[in-house]
Structures are given as structure tokens and as C-alpha cells.
mmCIF file as Biopython writes it, N, C-alpha, C and O atoms, coordinates in Angstrom:
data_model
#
loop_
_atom_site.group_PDB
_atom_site.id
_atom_site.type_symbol
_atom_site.label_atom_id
_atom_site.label_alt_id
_atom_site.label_comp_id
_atom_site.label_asym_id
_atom_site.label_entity_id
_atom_site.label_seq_id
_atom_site.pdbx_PDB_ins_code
_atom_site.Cartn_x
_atom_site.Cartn_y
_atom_site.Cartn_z
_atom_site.occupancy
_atom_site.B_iso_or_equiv
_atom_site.auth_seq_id
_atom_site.auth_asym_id
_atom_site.pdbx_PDB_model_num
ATOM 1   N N  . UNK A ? 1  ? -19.953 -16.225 -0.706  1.0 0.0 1  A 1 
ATOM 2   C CA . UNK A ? 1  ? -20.318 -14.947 -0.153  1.0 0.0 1  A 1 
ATOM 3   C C  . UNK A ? 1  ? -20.485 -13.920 -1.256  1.0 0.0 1  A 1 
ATOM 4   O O  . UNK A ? 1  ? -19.671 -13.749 -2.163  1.0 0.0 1  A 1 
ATOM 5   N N  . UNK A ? 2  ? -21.760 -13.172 -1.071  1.0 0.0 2  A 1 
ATOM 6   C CA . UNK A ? 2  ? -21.550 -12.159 -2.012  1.0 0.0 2  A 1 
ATOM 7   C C  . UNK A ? 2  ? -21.232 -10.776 -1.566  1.0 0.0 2  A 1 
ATOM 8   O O  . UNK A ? 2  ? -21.737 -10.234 -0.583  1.0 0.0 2  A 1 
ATOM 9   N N  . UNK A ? 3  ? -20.321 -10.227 -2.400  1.0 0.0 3  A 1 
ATOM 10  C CA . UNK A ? 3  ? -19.380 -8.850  -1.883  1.0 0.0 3  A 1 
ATOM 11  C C  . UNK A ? 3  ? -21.358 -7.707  -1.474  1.0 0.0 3  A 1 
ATOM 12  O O  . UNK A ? 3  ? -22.508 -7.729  -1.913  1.0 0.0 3  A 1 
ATOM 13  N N  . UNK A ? 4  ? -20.462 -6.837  -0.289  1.0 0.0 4  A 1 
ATOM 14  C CA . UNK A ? 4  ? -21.704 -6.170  0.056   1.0 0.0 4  A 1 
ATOM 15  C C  . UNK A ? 4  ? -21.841 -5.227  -0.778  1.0 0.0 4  A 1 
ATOM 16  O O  . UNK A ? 4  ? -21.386 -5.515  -1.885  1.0 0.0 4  A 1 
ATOM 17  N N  . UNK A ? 5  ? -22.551 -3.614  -0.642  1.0 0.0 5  A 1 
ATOM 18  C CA . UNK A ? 5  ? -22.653 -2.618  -1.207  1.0 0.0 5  A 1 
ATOM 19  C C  . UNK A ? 5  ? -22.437 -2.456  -2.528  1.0 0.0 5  A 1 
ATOM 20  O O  . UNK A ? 5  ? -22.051 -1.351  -2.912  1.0 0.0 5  A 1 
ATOM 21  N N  . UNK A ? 6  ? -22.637 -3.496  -3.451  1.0 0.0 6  A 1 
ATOM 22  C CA . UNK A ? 6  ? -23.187 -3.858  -5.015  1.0 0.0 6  A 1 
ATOM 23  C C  . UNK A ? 6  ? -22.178 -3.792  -5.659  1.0 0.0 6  A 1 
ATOM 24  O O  . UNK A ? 6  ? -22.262 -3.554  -6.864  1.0 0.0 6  A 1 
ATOM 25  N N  . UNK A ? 7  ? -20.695 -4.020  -4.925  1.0 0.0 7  A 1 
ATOM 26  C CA . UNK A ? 7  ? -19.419 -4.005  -5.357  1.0 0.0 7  A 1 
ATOM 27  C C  . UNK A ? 7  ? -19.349 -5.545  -6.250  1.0 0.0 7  A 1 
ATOM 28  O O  . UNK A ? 7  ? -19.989 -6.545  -5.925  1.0 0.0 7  A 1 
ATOM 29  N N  . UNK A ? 8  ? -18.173 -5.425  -7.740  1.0 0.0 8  A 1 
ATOM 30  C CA . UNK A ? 8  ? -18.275 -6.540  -8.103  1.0 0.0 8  A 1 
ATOM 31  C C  . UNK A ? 8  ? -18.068 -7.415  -7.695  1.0 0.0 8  A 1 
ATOM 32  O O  . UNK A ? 8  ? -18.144 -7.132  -6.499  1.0 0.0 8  A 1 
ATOM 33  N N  . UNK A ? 9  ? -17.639 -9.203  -7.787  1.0 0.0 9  A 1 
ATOM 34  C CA . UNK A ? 9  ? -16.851 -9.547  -7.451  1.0 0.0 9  A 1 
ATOM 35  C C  . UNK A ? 9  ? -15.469 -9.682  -8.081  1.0 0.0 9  A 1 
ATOM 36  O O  . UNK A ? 9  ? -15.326 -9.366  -9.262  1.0 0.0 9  A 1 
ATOM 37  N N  . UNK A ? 10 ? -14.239 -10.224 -7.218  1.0 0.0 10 A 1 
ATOM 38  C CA . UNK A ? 10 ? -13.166 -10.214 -7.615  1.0 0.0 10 A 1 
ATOM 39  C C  . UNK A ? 10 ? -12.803 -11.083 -8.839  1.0 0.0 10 A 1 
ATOM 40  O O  . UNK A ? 10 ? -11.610 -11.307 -9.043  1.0 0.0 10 A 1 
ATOM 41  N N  . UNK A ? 11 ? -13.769 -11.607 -9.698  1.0 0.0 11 A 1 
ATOM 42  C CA . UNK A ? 11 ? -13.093 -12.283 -10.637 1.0 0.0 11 A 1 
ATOM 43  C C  . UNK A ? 11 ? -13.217 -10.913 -11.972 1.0 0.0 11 A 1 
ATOM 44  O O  . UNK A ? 11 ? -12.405 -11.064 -12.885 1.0 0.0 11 A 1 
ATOM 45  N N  . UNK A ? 12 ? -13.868 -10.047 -12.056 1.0 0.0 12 A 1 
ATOM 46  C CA . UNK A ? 12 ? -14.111 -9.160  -13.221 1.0 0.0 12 A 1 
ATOM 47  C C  . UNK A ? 12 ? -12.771 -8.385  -12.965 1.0 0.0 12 A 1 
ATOM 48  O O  . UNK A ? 12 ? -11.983 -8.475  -13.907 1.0 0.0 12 A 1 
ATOM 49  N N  . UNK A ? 13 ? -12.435 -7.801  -12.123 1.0 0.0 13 A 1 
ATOM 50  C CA . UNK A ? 13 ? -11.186 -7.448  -12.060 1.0 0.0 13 A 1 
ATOM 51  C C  . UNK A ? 13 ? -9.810  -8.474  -12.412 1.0 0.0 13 A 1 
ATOM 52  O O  . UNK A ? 13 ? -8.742  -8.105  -12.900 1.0 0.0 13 A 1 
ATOM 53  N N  . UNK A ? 14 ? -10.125 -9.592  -12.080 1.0 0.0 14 A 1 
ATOM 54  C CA . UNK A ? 14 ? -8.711  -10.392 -12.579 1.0 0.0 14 A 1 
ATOM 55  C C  . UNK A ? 14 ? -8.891  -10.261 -13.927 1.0 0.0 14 A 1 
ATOM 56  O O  . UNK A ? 14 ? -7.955  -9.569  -14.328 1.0 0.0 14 A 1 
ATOM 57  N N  . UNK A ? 15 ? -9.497  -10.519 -14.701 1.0 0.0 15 A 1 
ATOM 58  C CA . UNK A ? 15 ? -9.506  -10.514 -16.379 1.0 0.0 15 A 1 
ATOM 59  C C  . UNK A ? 15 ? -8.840  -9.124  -17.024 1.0 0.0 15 A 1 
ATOM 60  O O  . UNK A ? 15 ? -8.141  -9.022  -18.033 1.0 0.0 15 A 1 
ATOM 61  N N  . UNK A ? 16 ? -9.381  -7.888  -15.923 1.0 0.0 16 A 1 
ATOM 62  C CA . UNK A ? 16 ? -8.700  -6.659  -16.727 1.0 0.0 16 A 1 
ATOM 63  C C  . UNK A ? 16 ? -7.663  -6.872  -16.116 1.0 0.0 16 A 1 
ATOM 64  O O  . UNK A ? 16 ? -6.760  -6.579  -16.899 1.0 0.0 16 A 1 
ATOM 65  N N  . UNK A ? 17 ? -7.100  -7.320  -14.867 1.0 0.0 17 A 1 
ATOM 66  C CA . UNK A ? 17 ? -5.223  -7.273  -14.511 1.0 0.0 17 A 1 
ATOM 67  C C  . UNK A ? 17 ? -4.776  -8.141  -15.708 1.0 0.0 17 A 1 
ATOM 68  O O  . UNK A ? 17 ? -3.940  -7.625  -16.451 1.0 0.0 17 A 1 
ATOM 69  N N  . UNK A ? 18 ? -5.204  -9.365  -15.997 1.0 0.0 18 A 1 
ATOM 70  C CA . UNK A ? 18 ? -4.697  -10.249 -16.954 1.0 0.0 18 A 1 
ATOM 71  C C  . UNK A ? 18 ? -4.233  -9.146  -18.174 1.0 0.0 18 A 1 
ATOM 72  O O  . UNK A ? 18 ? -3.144  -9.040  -18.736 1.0 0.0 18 A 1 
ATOM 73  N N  . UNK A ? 19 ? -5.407  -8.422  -18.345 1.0 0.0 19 A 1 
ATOM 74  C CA . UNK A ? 19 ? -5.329  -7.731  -19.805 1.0 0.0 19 A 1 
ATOM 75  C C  . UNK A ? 19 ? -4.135  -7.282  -19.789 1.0 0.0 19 A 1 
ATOM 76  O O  . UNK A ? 19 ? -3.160  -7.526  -20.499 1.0 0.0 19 A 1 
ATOM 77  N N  . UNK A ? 20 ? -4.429  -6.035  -18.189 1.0 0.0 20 A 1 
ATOM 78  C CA . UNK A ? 20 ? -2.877  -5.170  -18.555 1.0 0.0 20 A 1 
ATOM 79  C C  . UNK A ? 20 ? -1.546  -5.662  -18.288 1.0 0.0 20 A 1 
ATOM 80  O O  . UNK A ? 20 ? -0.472  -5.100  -18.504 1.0 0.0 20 A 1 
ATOM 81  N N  . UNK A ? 21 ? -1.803  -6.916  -17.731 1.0 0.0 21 A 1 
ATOM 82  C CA . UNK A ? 21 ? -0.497  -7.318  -17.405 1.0 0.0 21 A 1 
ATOM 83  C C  . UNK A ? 21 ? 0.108   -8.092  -18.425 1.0 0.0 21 A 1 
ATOM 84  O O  . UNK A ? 21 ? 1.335   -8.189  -18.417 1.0 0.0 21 A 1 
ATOM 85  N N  . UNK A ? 22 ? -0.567  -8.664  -19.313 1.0 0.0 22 A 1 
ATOM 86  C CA . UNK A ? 22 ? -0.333  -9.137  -21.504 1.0 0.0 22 A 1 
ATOM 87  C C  . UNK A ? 22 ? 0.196   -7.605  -22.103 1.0 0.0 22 A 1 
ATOM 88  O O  . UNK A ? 22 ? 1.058   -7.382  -22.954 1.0 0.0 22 A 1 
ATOM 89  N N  . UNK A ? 23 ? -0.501  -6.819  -21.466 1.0 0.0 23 A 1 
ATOM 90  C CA . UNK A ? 23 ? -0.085  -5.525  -22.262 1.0 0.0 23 A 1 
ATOM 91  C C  . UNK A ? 23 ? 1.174   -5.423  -22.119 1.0 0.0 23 A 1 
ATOM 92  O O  . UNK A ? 23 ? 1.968   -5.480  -23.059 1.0 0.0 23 A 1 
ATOM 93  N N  . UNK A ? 24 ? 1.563   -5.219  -20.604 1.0 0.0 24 A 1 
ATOM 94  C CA . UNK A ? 24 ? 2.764   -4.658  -20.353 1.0 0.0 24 A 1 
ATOM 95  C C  . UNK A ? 24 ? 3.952   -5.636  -20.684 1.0 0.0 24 A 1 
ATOM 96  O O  . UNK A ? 24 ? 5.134   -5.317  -20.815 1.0 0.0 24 A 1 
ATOM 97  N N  . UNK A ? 25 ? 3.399   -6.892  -20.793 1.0 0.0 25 A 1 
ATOM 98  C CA . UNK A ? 25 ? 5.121   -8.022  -20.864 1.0 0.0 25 A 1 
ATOM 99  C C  . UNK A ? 25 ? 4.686   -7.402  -22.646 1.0 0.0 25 A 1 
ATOM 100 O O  . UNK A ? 25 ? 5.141   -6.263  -22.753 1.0 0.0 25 A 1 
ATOM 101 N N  . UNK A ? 26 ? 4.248   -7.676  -23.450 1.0 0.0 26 A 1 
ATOM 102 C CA . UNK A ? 26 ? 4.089   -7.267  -25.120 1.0 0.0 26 A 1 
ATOM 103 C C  . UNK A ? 26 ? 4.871   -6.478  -25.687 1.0 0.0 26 A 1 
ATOM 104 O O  . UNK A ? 26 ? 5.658   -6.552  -26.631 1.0 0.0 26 A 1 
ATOM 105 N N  . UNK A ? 27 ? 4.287   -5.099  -24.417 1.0 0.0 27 A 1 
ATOM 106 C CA . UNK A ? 27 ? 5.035   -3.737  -24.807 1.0 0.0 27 A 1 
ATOM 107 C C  . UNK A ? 27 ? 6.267   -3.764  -24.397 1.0 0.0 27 A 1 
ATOM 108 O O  . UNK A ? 27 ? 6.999   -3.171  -25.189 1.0 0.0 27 A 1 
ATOM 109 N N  . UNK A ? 28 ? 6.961   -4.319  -23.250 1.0 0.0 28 A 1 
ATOM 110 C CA . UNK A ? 28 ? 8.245   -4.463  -22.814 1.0 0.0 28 A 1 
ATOM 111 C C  . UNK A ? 28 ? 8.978   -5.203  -24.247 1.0 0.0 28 A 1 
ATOM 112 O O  . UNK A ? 28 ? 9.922   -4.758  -24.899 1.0 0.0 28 A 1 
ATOM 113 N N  . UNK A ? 29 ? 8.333   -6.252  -24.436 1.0 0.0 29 A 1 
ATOM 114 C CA . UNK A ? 29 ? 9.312   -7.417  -25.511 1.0 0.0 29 A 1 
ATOM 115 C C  . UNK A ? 29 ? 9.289   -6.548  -26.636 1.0 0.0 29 A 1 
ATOM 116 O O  . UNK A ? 29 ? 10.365  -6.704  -27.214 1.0 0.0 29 A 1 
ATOM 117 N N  . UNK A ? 30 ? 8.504   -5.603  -27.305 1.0 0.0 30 A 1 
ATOM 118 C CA . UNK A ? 30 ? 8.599   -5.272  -28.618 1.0 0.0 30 A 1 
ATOM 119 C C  . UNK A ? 30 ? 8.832   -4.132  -28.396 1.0 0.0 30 A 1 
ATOM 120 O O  . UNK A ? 30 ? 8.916   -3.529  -29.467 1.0 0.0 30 A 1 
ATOM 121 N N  . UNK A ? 31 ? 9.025   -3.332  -27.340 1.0 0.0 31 A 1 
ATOM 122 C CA . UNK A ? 31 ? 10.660  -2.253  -27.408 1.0 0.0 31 A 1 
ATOM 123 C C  . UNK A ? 31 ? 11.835  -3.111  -27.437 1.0 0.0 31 A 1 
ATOM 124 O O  . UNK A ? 31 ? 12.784  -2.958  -28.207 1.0 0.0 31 A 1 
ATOM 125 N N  . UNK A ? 32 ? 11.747  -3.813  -26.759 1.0 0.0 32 A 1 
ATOM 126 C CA . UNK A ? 32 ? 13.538  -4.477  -26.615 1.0 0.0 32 A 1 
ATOM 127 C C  . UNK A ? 32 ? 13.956  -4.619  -28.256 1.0 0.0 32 A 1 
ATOM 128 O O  . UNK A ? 32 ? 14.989  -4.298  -28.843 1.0 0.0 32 A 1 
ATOM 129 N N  . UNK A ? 33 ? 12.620  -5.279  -28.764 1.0 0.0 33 A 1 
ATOM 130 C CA . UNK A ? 33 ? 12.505  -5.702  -30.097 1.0 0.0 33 A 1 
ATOM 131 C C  . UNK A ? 33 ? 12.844  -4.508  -31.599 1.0 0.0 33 A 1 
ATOM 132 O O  . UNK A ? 33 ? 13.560  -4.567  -32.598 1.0 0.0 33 A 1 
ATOM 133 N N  . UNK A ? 34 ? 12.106  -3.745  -31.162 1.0 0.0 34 A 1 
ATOM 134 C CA . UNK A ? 34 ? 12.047  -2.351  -32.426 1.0 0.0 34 A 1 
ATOM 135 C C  . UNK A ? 34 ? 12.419  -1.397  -32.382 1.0 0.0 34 A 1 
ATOM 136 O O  . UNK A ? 34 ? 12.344  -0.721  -31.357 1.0 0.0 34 A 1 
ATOM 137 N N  . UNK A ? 35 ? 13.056  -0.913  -33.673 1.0 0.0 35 A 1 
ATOM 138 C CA . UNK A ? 35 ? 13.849  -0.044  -34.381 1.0 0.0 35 A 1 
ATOM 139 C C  . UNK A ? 35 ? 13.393  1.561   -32.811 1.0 0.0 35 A 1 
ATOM 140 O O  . UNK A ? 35 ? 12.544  1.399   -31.934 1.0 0.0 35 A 1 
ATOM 141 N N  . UNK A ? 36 ? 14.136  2.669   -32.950 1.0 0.0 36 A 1 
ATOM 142 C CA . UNK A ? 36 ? 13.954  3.470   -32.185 1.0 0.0 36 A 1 
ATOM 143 C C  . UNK A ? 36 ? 12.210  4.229   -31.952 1.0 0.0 36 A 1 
ATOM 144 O O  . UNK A ? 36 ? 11.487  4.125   -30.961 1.0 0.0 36 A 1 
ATOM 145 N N  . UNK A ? 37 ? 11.934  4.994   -33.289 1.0 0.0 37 A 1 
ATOM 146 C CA . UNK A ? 37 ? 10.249  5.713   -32.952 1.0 0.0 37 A 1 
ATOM 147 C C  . UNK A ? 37 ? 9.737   4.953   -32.610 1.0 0.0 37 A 1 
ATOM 148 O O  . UNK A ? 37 ? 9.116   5.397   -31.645 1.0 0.0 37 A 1 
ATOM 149 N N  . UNK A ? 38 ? 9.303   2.981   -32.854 1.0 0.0 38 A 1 
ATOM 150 C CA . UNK A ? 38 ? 8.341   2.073   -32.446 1.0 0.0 38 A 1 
ATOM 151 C C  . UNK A ? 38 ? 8.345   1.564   -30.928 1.0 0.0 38 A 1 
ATOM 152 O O  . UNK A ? 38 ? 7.442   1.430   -30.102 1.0 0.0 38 A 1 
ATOM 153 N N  . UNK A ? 39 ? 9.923   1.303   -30.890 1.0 0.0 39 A 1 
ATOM 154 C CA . UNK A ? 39 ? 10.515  0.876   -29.371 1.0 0.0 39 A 1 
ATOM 155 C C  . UNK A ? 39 ? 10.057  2.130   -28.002 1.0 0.0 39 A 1 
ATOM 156 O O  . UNK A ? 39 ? 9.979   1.952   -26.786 1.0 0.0 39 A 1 
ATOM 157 N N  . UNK A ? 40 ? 9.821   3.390   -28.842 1.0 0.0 40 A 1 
ATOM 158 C CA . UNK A ? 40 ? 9.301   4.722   -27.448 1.0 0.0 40 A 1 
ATOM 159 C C  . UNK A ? 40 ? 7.749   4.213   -27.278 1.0 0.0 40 A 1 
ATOM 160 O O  . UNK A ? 40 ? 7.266   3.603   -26.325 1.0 0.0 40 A 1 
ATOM 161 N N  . UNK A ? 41 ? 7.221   4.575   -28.285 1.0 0.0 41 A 1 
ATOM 162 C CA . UNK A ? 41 ? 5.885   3.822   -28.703 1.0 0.0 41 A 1 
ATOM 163 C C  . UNK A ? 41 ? 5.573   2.721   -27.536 1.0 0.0 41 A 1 
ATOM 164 O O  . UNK A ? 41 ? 4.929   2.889   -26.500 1.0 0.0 41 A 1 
ATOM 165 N N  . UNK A ? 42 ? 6.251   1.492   -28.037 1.0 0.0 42 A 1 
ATOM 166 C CA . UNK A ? 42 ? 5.885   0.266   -27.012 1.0 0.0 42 A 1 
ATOM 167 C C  . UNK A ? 42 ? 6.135   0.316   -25.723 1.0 0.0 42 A 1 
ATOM 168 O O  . UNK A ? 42 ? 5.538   -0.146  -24.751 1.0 0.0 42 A 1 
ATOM 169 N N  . UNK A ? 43 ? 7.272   1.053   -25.862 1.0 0.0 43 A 1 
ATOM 170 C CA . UNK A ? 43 ? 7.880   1.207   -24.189 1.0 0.0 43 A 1 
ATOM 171 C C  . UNK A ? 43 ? 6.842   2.099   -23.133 1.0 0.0 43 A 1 
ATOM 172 O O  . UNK A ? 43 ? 6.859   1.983   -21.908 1.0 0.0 43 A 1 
ATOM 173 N N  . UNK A ? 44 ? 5.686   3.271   -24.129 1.0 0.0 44 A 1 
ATOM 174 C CA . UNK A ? 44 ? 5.136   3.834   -23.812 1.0 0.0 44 A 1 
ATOM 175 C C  . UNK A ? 44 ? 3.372   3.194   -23.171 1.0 0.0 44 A 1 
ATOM 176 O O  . UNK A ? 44 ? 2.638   3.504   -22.232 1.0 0.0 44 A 1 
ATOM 177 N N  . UNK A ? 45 ? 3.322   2.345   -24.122 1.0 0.0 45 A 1 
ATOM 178 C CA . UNK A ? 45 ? 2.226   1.303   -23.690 1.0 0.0 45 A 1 
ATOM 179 C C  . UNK A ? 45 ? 2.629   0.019   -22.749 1.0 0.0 45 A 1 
ATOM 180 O O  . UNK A ? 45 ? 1.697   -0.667  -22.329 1.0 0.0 45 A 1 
ATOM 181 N N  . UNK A ? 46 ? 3.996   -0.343  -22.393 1.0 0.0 46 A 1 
ATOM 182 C CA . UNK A ? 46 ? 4.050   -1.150  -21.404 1.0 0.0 46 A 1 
ATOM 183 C C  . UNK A ? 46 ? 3.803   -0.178  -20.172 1.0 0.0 46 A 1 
ATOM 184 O O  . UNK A ? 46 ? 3.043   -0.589  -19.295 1.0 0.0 46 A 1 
ATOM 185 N N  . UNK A ? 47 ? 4.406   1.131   -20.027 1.0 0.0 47 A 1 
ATOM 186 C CA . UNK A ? 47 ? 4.628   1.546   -19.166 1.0 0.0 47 A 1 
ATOM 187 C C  . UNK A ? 47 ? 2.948   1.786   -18.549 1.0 0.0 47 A 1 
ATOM 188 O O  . UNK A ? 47 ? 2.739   1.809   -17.337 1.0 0.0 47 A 1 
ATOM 189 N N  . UNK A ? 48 ? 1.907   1.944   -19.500 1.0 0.0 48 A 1 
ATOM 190 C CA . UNK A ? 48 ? 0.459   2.299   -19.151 1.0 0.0 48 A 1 
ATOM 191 C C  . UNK A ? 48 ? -0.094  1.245   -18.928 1.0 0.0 48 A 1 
ATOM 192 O O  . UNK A ? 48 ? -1.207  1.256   -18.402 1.0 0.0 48 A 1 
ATOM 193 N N  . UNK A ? 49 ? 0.695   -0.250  -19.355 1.0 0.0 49 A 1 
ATOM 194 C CA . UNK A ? 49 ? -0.441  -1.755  -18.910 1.0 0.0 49 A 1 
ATOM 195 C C  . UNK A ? 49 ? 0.668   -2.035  -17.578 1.0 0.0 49 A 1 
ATOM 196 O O  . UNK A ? 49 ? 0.376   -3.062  -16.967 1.0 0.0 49 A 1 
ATOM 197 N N  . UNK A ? 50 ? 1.583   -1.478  -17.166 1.0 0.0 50 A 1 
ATOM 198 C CA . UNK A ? 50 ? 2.335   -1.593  -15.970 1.0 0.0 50 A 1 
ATOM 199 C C  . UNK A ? 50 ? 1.310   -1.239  -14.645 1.0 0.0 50 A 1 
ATOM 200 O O  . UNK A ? 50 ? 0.906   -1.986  -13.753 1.0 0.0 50 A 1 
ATOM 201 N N  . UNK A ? 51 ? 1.020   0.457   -14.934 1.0 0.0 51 A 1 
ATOM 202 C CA . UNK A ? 51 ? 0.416   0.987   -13.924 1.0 0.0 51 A 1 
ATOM 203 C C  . UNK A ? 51 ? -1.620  0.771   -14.093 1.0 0.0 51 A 1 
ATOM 204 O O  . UNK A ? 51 ? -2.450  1.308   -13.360 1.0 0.0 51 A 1 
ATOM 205 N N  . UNK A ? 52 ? -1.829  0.075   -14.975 1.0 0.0 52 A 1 
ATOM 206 C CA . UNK A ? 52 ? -3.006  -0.370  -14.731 1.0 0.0 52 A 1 
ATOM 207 C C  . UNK A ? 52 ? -3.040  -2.027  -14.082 1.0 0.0 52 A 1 
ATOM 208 O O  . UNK A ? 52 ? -3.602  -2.505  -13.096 1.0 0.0 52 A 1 
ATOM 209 N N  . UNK A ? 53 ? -2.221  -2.574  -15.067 1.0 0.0 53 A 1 
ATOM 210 C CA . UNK A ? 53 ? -1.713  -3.975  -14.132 1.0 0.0 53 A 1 
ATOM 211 C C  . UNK A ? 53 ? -1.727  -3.485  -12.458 1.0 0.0 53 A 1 
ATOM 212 O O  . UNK A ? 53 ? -2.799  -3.675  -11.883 1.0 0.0 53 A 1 
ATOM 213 N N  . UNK A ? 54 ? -0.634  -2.885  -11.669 1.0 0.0 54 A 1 
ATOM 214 C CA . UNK A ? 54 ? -0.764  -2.479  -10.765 1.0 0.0 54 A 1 
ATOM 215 C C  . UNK A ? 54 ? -2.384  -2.036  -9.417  1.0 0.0 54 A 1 
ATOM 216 O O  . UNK A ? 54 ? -2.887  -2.487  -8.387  1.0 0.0 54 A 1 
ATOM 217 N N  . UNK A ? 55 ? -2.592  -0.721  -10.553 1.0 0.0 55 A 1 
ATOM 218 C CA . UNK A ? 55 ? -3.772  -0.492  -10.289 1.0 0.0 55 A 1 
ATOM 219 C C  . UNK A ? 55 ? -4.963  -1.459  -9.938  1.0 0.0 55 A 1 
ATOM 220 O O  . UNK A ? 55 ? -5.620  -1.376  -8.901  1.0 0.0 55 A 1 
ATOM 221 N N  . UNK A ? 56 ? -5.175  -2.479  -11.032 1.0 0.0 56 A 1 
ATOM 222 C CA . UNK A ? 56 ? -6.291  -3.607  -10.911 1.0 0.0 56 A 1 
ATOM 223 C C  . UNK A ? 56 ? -5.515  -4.318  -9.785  1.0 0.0 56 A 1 
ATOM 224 O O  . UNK A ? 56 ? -6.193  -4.375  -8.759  1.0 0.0 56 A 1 
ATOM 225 N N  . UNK A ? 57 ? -4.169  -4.935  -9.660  1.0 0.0 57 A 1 
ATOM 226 C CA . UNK A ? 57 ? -4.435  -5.784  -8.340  1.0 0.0 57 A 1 
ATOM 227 C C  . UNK A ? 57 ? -4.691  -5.080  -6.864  1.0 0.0 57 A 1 
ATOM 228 O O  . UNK A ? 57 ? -4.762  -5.756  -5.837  1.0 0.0 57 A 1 
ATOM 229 N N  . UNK A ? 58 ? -4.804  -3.826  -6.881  1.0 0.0 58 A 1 
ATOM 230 C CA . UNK A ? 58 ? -5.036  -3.076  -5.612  1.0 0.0 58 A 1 
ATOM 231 C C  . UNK A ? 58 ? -6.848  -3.115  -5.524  1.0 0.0 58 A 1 
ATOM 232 O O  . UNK A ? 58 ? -7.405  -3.245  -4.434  1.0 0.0 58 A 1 
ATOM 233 N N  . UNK A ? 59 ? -7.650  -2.982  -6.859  1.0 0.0 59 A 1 
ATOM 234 C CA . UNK A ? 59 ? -8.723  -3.188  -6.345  1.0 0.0 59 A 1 
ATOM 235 C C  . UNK A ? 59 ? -8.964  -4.790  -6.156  1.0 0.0 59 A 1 
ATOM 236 O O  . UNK A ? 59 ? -10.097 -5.042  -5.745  1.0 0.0 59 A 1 
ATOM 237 N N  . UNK A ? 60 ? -8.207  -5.815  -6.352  1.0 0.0 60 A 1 
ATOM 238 C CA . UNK A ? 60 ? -8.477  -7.105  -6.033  1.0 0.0 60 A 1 
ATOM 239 C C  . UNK A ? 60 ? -8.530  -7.612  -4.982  1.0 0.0 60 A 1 
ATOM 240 O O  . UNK A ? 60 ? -9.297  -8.452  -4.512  1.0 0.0 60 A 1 
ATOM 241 N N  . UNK A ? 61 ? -7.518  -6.982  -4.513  1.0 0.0 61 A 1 
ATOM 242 C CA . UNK A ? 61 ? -7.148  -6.971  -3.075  1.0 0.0 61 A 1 
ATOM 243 C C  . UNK A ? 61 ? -8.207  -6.798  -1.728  1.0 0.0 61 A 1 
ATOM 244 O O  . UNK A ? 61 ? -8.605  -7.492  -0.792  1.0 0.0 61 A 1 
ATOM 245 N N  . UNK A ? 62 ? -8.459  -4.921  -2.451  1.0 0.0 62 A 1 
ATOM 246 C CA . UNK A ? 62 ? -9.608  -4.642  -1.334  1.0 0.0 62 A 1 
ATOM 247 C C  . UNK A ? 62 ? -11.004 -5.187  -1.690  1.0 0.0 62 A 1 
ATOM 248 O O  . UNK A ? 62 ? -12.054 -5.163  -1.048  1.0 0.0 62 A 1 
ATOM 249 N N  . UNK A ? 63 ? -10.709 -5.679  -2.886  1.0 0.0 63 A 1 
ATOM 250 C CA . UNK A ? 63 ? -12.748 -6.330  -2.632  1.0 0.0 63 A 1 
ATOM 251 C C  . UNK A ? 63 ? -12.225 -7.304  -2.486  1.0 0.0 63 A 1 
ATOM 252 O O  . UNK A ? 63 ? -13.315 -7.841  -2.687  1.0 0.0 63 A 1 
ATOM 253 N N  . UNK A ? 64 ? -11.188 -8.618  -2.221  1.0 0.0 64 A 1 
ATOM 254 C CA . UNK A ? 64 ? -11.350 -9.533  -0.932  1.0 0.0 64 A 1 
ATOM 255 C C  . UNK A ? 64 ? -11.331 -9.458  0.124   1.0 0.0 64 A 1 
ATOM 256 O O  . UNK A ? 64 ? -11.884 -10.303 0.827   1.0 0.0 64 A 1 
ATOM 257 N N  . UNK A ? 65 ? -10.594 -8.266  0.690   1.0 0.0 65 A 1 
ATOM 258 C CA . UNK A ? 65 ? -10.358 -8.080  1.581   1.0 0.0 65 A 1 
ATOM 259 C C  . UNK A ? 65 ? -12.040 -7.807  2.535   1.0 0.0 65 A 1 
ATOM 260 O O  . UNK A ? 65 ? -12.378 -8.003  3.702   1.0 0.0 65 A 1 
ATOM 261 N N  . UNK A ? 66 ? -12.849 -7.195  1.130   1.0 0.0 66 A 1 
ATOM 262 C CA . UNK A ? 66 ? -14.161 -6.510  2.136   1.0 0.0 66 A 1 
ATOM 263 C C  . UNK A ? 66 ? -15.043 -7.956  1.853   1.0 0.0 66 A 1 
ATOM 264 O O  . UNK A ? 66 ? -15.943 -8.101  2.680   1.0 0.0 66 A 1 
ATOM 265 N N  . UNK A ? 67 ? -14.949 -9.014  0.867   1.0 0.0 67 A 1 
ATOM 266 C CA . UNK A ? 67 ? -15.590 -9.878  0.566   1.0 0.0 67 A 1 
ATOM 267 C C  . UNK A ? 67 ? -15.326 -11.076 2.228   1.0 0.0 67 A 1 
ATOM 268 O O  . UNK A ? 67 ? -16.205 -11.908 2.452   1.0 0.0 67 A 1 
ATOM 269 N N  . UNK A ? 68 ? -14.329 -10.999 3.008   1.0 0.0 68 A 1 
ATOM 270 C CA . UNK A ? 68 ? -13.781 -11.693 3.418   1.0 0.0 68 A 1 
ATOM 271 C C  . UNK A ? 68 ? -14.571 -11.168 5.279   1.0 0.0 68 A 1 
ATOM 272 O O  . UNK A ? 68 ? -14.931 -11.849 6.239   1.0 0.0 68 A 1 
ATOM 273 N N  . UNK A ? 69 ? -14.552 -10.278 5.123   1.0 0.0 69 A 1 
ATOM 274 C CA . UNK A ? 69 ? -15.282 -8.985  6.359   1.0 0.0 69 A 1 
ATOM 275 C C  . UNK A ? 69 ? -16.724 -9.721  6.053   1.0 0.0 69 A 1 
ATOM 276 O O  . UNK A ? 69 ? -17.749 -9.323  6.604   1.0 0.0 69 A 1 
#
């Protein structure tokens, strides 16, 4: 089936969740990992591949959901 109204399909979105979701386990392990200024740093970029991780599986969702309609 192809998604209607020239929406992608759901596989271009899994590759960027993949991305942010590498981001966020990375940035988690190398705060746990580093000295204090680097550890805010990383902790600061897990926390942004957290809520894009997030973000991308909500549009995954609804373009199966409309792929499926």
C-alpha cells in the first residue's frame, strides 16, 4: 500500500528513530563515563536524541496507522 496524501513511508522515519535512539544510549554511556563539563555536555545530547527518539516513533506510528486506513 502506498501511504496517501504524499506522506512518506514508514521506513524513512525508522532510520532517523534509529539515529536518535544511538544518540541517546551514546550520550547516556559517556556521561556516566566523563569527567564533570563533558558528562553535562553528553547528558545534554542524550537528553535531545531522547526526545527526538520519542518524537520519530510518534510519527511512525501515525503514518501506519493512516497507511493501514
Amino acid at each position: 500500500m502506498e501511504p496517501r496524501s504524499g506522506l512518506p513511508s514508514p521506513v524513512r522515519p525508522r532510520r532517523g528513530w534509529f539515529v536518535f535512539a544511538t544518540t541517546a544510549v551514546l550520550g547516556t554511556i559517556a556521561a556516566a563515563l566523563l569527567p564533570s563539563p563533558w558528562s553535562i555536555a553528553c547528558g545534554a545530547l542524550a537528553a535531545i536524541g531522547a526526545i527526538g527518539a520519542f518524537a520519530m516513533f510518534v510519527v511512525i506510528v501515525v503514518l501506519e496507522d493512516r497507511e493501514r486506513d
